[in-house]
N, C-alpha and C positions, 0 to 999 in steps of 0.2 A: 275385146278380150277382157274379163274380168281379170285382173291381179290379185295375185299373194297377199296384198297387203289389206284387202278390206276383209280377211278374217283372222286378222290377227287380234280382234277383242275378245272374242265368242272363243277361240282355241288356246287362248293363251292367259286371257286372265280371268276365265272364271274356272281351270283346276287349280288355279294358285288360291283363289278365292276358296272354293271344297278343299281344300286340304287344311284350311287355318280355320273352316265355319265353326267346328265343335270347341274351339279354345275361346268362342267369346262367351261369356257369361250369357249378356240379355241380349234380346233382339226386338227390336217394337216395329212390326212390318207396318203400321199404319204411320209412324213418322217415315221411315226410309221409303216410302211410296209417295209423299208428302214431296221429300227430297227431289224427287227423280222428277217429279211433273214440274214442280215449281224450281228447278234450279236454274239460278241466274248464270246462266253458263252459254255453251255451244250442244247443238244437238249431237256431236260428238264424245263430249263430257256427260252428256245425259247417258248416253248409251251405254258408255264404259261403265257408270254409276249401274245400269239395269245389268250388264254382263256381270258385275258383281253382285247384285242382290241374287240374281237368279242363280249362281254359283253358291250363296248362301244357303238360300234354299233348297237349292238339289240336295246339300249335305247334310243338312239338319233339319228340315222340316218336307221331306219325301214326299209323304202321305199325308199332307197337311194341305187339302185340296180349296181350302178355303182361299188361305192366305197366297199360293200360287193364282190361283183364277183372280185374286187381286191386282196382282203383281199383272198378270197378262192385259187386262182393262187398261194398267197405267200404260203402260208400255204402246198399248195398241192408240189410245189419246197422244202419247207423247209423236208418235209414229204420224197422226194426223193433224198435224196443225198447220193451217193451212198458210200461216203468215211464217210459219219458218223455210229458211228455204235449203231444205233438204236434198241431198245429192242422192245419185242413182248407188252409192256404195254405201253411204250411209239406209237407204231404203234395203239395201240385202241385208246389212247386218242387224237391222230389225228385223226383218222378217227370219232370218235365219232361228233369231231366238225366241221369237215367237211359233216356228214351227216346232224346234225341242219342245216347249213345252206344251205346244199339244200332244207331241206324243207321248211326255211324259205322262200327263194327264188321262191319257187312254192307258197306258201299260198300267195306271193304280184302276181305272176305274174296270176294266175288261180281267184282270186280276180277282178283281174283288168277287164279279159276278162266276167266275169259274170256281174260284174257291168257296163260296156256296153253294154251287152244284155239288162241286164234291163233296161236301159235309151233309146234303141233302140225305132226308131220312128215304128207302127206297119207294115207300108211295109217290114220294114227289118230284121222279128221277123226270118224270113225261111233262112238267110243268117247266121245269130248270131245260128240258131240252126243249122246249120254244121259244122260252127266253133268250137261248143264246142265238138261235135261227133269229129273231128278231131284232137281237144285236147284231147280229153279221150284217142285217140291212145296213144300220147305221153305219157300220165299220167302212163298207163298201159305198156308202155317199161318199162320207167325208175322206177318205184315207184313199191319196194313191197303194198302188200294189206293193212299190217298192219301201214305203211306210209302215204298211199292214204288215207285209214279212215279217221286219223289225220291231214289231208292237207284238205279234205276237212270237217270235222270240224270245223274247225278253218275258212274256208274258209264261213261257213252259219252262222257263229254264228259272221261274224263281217257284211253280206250281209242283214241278213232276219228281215223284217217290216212285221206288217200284211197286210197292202195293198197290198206288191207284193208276201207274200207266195203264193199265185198262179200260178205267171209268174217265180219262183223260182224251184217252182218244174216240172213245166213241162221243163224247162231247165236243168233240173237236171237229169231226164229222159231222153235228149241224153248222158249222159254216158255209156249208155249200147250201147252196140255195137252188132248187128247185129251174130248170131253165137261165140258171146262168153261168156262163163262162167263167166270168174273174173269180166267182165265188168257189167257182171246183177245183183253179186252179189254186186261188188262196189256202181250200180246204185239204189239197193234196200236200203243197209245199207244209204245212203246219203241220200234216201227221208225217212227212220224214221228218223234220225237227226233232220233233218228239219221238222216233225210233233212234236217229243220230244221237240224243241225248243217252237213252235206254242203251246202245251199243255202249256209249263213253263209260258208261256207270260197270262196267265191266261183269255186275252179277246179272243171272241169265233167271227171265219167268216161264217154262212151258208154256203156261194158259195165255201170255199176252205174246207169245212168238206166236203162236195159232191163230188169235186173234189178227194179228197184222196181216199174216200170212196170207189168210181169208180176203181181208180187205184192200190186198194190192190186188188181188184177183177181180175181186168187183171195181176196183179203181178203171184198171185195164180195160173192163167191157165197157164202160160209160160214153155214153155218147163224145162225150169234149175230151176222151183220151187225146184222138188224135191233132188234138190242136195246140197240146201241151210244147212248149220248147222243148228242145233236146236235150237240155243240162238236164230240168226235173224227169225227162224222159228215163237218160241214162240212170240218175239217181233210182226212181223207181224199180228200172229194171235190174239194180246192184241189190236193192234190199228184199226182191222175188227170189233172186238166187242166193241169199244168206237164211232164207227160208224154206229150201226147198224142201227140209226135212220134215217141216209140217203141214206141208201142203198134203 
């Protein structure tokens, strides 16, 4: 049985870290990565050191994709050294924060590519929508399902205005892919998101309730309906009947 106590670096001292990042003046991430690799320490000292850097970063340098992909290399070196001799809780709580920041790293970089979809001039709506079919491949290598959710989550809920939930969702709908399972249901779970979101927002669009309305209907007939769980099932079948007046 894992214990309580090997995550208590990762949950506990890197929001204390994000809460005090923006009060330090400078930061020189090539010394503090210097630190982490070469510190004369324990590989638990090292660690605590990276749960702090990465808690820096998250807070003040987000979208600073460089200096994060630095930070994960150290980290992932410090994680293999073959002459330290590493415990099985110390090997989670590396890994633990090297999973954050892949998905960090996906929620900037899958962000970026939808928000120039959306900015796309309308000639170029059919090029932006292969790109992101293209990305979903990659989405769907590397990312479990229960990831992918959360990446793009994160990914609508910093993208969606009422004026483009339209142009949102039908980009969202190439993440399904053509013959496959996880990607229809990836693609299903991401547009109730995205209506869940559109409900919260409290003001109502005619043109993008039709729209949706339309696309649980073809959701429905798809071959991998019936394979879907019964939670996105019910969900589904909750946002047909909050539509039914546009159907």
């Amino acid at each position: 049985m894992i214990t309580k106590s090997v995550f208590l670096v990762p949950l506990i001292f890197i929001p204390a870290i994000a809460a005090l990042g923006t009060q330090v003046v400078t930061y020189d991430n090539q010394k503090m990565l210097s630190l982490i690799k070469n510190l004369n320490g324990t590989v638990s000292e090292q660690l605590s050191l990276a749960a702090a850097t990465w808690g820096k970063l998250r807070a003040d340098y987000p979208r600073d994709v460089a200096k994060i992909e630095d930070f994960y290399d150290t980290l992932q070196l410090v994680m293999c050294q073959p002459e330290r001799n590493i415990t099985m809780g110390q090997q989670l709580q590396g890994y633990l924060i090297r999973e954050q920041i892949r998905e960090h790293l996906e929620i900037v970089n899958t962000t970026q590519i939808f928000q120039k979809a959306l900015e796309a001039e309308e000639h170029e709506l059919g090029k932006w929508q292969l790109a992101i079919g293209r990305h979903s491949q990659r989405l769907h290598c590397l990312f479990k399902s229960d990831m992918l959710r959360r990446i793009m989550a994160k990914v609508i809920r910093r993208l969606y205005t009422l004026e483009e939930s339209g142009q949102l969702a039908s980009f969202l709908y190439q993440l399904y892919m053509a013959g496959n399972r996880e990607s229809y249901k990836s693609m299903v779970q991401a547009e109730l998101m995205l209506y869940d979101r559109y409900k919260r927002g409290g003001k109502k669009s005619p043109e993008f309730s039709r729209y949706m309305a339309k696309l649980w209907q073809s959701l429905q007939l798809d071959e991998y309906y019936p394979g879907l769980d019964q939670a996105t099932k019910q969900e589904l079948l909750d946002a047909v009947i909050d539509l039914l007046g546009y159907i």
